[in-house]
LUMLUMMAR-192645 format. One record per residue (C-alpha): x, z, y; residue number from 1. Coordinates in Angstrom, 2 decimals. Each point is the difference from the previous one (the first is absolute). Example, Ala and Ser with C-alpha at 12.3 -4.5 7.8 and 13.67 -1.06 7.14 Angstrom:
! residues 2
[[12.30, 7.80, -4.50], 1]
[[1.37, -0.66, 3.44], 2]
***
This chain:
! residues 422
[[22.68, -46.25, 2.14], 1]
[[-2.01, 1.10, -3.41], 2]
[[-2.85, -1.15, -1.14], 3]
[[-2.12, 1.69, -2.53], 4]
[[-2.87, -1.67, -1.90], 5]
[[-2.22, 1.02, -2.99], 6]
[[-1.18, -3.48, -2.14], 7]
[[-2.76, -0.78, -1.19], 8]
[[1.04, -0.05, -3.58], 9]
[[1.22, 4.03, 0.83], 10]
[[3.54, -0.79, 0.46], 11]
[[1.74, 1.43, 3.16], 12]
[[2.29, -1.76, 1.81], 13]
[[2.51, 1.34, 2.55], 14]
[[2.13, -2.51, 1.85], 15]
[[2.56, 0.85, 2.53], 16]
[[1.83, -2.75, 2.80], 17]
[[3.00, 0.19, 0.52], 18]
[[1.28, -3.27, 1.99], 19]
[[3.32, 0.78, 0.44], 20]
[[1.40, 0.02, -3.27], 21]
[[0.35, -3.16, -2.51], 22]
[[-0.76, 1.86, -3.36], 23]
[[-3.66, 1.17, -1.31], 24]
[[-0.75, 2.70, -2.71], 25]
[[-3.11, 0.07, -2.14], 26]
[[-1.22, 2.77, -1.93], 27]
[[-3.01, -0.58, -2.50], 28]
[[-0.83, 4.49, -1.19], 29]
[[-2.37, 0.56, -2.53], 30]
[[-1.19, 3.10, -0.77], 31]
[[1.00, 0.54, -3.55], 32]
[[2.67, 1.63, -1.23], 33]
[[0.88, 2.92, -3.19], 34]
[[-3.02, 2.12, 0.83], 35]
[[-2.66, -2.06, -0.73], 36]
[[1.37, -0.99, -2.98], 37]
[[-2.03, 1.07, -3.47], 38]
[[1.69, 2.07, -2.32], 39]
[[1.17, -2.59, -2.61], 40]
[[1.01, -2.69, 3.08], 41]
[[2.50, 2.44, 1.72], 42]
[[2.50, -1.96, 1.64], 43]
[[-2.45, -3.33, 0.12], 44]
[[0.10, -0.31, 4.07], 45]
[[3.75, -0.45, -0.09], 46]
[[-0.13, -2.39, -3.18], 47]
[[-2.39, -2.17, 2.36], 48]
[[2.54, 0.39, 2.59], 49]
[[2.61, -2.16, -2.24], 50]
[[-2.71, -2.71, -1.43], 51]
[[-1.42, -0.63, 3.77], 52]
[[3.98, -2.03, 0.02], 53]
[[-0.40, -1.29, -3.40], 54]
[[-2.76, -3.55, 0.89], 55]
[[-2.95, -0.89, 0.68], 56]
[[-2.07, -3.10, -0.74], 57]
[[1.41, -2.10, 3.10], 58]
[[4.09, 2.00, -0.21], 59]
[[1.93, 0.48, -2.74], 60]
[[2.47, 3.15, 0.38], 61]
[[2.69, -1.96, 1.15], 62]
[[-1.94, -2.11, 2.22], 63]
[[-0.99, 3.22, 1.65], 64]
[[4.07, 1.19, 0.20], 65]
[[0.83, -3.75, 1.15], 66]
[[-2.56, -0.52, 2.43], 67]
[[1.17, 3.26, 2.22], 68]
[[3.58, -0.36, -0.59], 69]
[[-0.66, -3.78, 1.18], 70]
[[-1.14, 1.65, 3.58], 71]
[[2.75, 2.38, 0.05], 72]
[[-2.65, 2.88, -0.75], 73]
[[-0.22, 3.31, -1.33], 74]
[[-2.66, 0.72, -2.55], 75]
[[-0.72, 3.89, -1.88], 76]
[[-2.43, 2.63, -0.86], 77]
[[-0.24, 3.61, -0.72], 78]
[[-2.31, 2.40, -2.15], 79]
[[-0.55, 3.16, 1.41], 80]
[[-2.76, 3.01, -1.33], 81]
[[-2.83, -1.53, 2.20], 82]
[[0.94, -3.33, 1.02], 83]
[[1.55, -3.07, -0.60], 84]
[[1.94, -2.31, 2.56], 85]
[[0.83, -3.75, -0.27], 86]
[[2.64, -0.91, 2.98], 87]
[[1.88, -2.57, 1.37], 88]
[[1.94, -0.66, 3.02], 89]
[[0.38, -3.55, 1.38], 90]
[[0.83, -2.06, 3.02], 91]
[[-3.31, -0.72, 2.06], 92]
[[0.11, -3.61, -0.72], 93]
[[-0.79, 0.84, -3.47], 94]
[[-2.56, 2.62, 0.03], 95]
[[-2.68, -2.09, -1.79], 96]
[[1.91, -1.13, -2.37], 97]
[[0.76, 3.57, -1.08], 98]
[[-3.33, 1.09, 0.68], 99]
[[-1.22, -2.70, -2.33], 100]
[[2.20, 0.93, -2.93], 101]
[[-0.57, 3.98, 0.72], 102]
[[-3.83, -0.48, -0.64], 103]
[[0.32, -2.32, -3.05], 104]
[[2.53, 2.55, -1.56], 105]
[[-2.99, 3.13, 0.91], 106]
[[-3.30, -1.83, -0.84], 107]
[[1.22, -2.59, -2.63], 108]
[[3.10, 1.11, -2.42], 109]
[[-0.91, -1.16, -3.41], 110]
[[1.85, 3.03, -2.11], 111]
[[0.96, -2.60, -2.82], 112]
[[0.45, 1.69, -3.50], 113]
[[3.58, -1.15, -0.04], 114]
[[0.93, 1.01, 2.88], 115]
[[-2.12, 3.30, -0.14], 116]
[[1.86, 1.03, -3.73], 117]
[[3.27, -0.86, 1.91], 118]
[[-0.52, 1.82, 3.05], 119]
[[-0.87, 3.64, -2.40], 120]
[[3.28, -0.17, -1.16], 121]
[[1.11, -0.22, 3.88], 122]
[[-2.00, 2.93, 0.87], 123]
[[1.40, 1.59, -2.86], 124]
[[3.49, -0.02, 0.78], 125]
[[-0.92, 1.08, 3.43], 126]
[[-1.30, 3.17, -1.48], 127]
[[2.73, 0.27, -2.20], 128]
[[2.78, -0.38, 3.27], 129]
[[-2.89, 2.61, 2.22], 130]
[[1.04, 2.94, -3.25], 131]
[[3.80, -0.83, 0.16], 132]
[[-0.21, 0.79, 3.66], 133]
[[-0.39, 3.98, 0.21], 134]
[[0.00, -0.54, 3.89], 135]
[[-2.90, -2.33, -0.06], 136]
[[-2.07, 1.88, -2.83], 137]
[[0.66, 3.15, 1.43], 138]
[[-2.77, -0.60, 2.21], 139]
[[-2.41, -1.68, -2.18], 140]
[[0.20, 3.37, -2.50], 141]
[[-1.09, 1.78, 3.19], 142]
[[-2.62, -2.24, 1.09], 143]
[[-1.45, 0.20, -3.98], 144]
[[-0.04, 3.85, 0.11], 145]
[[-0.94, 0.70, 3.50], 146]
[[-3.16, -2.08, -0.75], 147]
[[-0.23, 0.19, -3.45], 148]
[[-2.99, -1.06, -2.29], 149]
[[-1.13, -2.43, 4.02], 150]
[[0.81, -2.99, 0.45], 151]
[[2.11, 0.37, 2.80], 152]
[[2.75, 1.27, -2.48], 153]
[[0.16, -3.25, -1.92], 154]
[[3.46, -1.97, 0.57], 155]
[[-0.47, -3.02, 1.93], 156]
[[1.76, -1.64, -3.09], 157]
[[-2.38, 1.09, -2.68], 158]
[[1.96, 1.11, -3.11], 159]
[[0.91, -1.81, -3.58], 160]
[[-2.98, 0.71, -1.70], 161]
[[-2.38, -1.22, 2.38], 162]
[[2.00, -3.14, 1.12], 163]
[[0.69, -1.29, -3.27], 164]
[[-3.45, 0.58, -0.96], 165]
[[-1.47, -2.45, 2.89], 166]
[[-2.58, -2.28, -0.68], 167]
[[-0.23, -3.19, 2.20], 168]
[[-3.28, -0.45, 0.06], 169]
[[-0.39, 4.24, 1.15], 170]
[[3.03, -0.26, 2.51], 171]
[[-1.33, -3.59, 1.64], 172]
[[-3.82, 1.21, 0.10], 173]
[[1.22, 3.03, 1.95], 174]
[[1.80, -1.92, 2.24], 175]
[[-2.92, -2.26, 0.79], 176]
[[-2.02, 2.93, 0.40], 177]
[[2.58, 1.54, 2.03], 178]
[[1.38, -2.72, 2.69], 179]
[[-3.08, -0.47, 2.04], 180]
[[-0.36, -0.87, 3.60], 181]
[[-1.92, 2.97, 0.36], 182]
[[3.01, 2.04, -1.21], 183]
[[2.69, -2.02, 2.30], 184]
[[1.55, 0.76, 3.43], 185]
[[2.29, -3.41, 0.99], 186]
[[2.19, 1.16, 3.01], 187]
[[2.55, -2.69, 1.19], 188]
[[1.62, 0.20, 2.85], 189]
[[2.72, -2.63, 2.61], 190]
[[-0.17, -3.07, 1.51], 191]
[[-3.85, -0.73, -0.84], 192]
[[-2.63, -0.70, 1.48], 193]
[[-2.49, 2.86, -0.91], 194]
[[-3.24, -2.49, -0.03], 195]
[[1.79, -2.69, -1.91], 196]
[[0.68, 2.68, -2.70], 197]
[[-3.06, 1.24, -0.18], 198]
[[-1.38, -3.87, -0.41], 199]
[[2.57, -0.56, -2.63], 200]
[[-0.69, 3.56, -1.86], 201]
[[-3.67, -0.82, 0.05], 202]
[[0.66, -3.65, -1.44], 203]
[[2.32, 1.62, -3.00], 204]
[[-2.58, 2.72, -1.02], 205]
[[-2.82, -2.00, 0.23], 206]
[[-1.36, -0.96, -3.40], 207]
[[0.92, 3.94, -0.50], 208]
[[-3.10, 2.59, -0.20], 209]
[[0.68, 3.59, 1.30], 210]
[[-0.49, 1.64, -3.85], 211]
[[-1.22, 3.10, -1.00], 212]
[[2.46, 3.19, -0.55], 213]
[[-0.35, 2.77, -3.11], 214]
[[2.89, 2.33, 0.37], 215]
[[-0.62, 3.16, -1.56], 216]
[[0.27, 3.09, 2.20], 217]
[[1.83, 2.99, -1.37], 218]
[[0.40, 3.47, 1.66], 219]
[[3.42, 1.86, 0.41], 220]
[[0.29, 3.36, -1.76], 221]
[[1.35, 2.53, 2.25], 222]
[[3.70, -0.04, 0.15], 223]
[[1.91, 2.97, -1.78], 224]
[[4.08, 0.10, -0.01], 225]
[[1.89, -1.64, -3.33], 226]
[[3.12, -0.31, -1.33], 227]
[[0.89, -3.19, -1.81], 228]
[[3.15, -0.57, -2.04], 229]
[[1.55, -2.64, -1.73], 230]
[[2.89, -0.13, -1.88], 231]
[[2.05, -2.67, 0.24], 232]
[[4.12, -0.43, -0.49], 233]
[[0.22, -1.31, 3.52], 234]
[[3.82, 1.27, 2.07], 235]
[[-2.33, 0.99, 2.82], 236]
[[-3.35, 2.25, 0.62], 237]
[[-2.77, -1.18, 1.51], 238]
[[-2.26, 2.08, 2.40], 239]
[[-3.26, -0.77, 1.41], 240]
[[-1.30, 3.04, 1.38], 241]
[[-3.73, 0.00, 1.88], 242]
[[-3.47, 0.52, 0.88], 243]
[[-3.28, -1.23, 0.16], 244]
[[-0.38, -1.73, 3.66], 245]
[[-2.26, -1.58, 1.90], 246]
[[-1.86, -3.03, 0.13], 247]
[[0.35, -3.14, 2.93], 248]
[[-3.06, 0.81, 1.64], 249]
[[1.62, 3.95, 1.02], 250]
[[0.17, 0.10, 3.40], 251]
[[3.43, 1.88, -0.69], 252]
[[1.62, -3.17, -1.82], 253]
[[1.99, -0.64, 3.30], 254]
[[0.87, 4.04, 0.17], 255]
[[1.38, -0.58, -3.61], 256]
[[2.13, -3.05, 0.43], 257]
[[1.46, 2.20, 2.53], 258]
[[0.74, 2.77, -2.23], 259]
[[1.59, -1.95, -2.82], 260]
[[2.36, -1.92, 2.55], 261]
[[0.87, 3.02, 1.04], 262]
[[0.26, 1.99, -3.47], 263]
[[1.46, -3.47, -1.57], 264]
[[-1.10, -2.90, 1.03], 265]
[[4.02, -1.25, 1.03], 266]
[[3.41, 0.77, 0.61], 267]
[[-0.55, 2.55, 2.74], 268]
[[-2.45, 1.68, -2.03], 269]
[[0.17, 3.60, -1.06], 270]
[[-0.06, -0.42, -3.56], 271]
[[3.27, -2.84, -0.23], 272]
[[1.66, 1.96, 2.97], 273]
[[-0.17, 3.18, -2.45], 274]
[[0.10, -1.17, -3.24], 275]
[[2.21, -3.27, 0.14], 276]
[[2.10, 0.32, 3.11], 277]
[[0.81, 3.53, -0.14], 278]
[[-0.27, 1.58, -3.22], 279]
[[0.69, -3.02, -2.10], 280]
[[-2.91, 0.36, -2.65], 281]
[[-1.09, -3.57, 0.09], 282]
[[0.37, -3.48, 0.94], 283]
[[-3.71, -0.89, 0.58], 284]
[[-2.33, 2.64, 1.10], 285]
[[-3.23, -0.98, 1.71], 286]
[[-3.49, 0.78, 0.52], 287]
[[-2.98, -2.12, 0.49], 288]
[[-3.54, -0.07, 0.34], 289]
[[-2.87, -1.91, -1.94], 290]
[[-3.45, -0.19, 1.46], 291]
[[-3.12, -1.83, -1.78], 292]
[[-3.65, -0.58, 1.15], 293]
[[-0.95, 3.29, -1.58], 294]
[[3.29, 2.01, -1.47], 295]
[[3.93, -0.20, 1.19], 296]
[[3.03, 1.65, -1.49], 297]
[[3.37, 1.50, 1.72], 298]
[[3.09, 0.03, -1.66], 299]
[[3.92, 0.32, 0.45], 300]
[[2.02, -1.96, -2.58], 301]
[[3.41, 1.95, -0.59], 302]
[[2.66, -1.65, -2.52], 303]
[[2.56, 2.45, -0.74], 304]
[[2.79, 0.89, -2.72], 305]
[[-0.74, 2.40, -2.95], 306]
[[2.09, 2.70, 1.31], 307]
[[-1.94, -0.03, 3.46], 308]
[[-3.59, 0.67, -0.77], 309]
[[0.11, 3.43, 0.91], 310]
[[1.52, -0.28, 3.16], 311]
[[-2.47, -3.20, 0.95], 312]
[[-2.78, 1.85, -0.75], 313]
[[0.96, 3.01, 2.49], 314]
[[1.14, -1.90, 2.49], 315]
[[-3.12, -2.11, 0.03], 316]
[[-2.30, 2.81, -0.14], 317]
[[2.01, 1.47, 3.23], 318]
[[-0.83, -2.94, 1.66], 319]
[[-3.40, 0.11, -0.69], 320]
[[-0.44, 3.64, 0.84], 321]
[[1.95, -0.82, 3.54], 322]
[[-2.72, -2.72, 0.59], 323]
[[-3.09, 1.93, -0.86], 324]
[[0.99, 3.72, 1.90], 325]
[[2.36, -1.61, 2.90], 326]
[[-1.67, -3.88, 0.23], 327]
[[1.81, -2.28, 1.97], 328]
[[1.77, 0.09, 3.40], 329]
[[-1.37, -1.95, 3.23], 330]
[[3.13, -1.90, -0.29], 331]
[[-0.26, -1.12, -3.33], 332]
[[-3.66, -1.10, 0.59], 333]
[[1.00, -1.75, 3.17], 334]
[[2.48, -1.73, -2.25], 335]
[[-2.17, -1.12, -2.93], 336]
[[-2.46, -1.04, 2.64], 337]
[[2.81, -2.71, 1.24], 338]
[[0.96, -0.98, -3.21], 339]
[[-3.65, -0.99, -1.03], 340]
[[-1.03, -1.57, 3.40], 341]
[[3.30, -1.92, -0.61], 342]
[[-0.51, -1.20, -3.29], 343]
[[-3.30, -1.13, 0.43], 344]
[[0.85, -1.85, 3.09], 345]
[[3.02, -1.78, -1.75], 346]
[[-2.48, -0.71, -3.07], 347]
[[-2.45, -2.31, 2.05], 348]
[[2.81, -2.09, 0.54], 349]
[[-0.30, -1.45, -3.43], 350]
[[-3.23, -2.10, -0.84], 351]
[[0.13, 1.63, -3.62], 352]
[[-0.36, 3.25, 1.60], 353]
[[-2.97, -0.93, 2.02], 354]
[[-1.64, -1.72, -2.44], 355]
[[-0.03, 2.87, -2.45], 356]
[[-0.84, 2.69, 2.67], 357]
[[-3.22, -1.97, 1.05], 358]
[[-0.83, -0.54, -3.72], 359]
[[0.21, 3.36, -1.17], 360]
[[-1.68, 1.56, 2.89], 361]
[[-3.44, -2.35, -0.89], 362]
[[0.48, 0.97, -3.62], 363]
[[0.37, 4.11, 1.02], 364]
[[-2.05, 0.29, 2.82], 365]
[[-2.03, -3.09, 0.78], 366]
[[1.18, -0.44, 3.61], 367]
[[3.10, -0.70, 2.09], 368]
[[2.78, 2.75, 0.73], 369]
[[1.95, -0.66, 2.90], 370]
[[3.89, -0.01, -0.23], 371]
[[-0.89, 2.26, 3.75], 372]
[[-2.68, 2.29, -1.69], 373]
[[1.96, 1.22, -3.07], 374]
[[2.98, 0.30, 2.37], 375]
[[-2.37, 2.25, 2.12], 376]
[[-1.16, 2.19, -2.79], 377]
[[3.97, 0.29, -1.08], 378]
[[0.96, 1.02, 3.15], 379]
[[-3.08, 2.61, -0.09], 380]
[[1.35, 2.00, -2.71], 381]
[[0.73, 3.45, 0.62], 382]
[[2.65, 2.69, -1.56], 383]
[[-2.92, 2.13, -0.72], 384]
[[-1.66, -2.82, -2.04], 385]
[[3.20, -0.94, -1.86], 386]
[[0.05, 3.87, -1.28], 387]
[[-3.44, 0.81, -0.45], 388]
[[0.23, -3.58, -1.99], 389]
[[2.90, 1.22, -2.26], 390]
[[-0.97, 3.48, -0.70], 391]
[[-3.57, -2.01, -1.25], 392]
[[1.98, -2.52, -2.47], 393]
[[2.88, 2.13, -0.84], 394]
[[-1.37, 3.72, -0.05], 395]
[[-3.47, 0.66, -0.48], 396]
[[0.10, -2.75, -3.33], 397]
[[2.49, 0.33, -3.14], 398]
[[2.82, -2.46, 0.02], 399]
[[0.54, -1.64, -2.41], 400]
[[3.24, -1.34, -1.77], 401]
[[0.75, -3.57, -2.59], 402]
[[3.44, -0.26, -1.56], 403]
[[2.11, -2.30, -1.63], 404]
[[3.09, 0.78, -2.11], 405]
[[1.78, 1.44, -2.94], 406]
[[-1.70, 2.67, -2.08], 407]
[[2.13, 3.16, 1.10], 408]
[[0.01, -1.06, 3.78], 409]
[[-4.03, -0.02, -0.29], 410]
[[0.29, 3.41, -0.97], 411]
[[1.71, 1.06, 3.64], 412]
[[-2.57, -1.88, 1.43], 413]
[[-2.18, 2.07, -1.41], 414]
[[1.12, 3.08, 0.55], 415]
[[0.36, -1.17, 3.80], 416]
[[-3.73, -0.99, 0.31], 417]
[[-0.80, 3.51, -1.29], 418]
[[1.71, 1.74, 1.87], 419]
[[-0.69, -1.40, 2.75], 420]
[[-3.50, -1.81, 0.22], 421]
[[-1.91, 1.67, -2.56], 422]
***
């Protein structure tokens, strides 16, 4: 059973039962991430991220690591462009005692100089390891240029110059600003009792007022196709090749996640069937989409050798030709169809996965999705929609193309965007 409540302080609270199982998961979102983020405090919302674990007045950081180890629990959190996510996962017995640390960490972390000067250089060296991984920046350099001079292009991470310029008093007032019941879905899910949590959420939040939120708006220029290169002695090339797409609140988001399992969203997908398995061009070739409240992105990551750009790039635009003028075959829908029904079925067998589904659902759309209603709208999906859907994202818009690699290699890239995109 779920239970959905809105507080009185503005918080939302989403609670699911689930009596059969001995484990509970608890979620605390808040709805900050990169883009709200000014200009000179890029990369702040993740920084908070690390100095929520860091103490508060009551825990000291290893109090906080000692305390959930003691109960055999499992305690994270994650930054993403318009939220962040506190989690843990323990057994049911213990689900206040999490809960209790989880809202002292959110409401009350103390940011002390020390350990904010210490935890910069942390940050630092994650940005340093995020450029000596062409695979992961890859998609960042796309992300920057496909919404360039928004906010939405900022890395999650910030960059050098903004980090090491931090100011604690400018990075903690934000974050008091920022983490606000009225800016907070909690979702936790298991063997609760959904009025006992709601009692126990209320008790935790309650010397908490709702807040007021600022964040600036900005409007998205309208997209035009780019090519971004950077050189870089790296043995491999790195490919991200894409398109503006669409937002979560489309109605054809479950059309799309169709398409890309279909186009190369797995194994059986056209893209590693073509490229990997039967021309050889790659070892990791897949495509993916990105949706936001108000923007989204689609993209196929291709990691190749120098001497194979050429050939990647026509064998990928084949495929994409074949999907727009031919679409897909009943069969393959029928497949994908199975394969997503499946998957989402197997997911709600873990308390994590239920958990985060109920929490981001509040956070995106303010109300429940059924497990049975997105299944439904899956299983609605037409051929016709999957290629009037592709020839939209993939046709009647430039694509656009971000590369990694040595100096003359950028140069076939190059000429293969040209030639074949422009």
């Amino acid at each position: 059973m779920i239970s959905y409540w809105s507080l009185s302080n503005g918080a939302r609270l989403v609670v699911e039962e689930i009596p059969h199982v001995r484990s509970a998961a608890i979620g605390i979102y808040i709805g900050v991430g990169s883009r709200h983020e000014p200009e000179e405090m890029k990369g702040a919302s993740h920084f908070i991220e690390h100095m929520l674990f860091k103490g508060t007045d009551d825990l000291t950081a290893r109090d906080i690591a000692e305390k959930f180890e003691g109960i055999g629990g499992q305690l994270n959190a994650y930054t993403s462009k318009e939220y962040t996510c506190v989690y843990a996962r323990i057994l049911d017995e213990n689900v206040k005692l999490a809960a209790q640390i989880m809202f002292d960490m959110v409401f009350n972390s103390r940011f002390y100089p020390r350990d904010f000067e210490t935890e910069k250089g942390v940050v630092v060296e994650e940005i340093n390891m995020n450029e000596d991984s062409p695979d992961d920046l890859i998609h960042d350099r796309f992300a920057r240029r496909l919404w360039m001079d928004h906010p939405m292009g900022s890395p999650i991470l910030g960059n050098l110059e903004t980090v090491t310029a931090f100011n604690r008093d400018d990075v903690y007032g934000f974050y008091k600003s920022s983490y606000v019941p009225s800016n907070m879905v909690i979702s936790v899910a298991g063997n609760v009792q959904a009025p006992a949590v709601k009692d126990m959420v209320e008790e935790l939040m309650k010397e908490q007022s709702a807040g007021e939120l600022h964040f600036p708006s900005h409007g998205h220029h309208e997209y035009t196709g780019f090519l971004d290169l950077m050189e870089k002695d790296t043995e491999q090339v790195q490919i991200c090749v894409g398109v503006q797409g669409i937002s979560y609140h489309d109605n054809r988001r479950y059309a799309l996640n169709v398409m890309n399992s279909i186009l190369g969203g797995g194994m059986s997908s056209r893209l590693f069937q073509s490229l990997r398995e039967e021309l050889g061009l790659a070892y990791s070739v897949y495509s993916y989409p990105s949706n936001y409240s108000d923007t989204g992105s689609y993209s196929i990551y291709i990691g190749t050798g120098q001497n194979k750009v050429k050939q990647c790039f026509e064998a990928l635009e084949n495929q994409l030709q074949a999907l727009v003028s031919q679409g897909i075959s009943e069969e393959e829908l029928d497949r994908t169809r199975r394969l997503i029904k499946s998957s989402m079925y197997l997911g709600l067998e873990s308390v994590m996965n239920r958990m985060s589904r109920l929490g981001k659902a509040i956070m995106m759309y303010e109300k429940i999705i059924s497990p049975e209603e997105a299944i439904q709208r899956v299983m609605q999906v037409e051929t016709e929609q999957i290629k009037e859907l592709a020839l939209s994202l993939l046709r009647d818009q430039a694509i656009s193309v971000a590369a990694i690699g040595p100096g003359q290699v950028l140069q076939e890239v190059q000429k293969q965007y040209q030639d074949l995109w422009r």
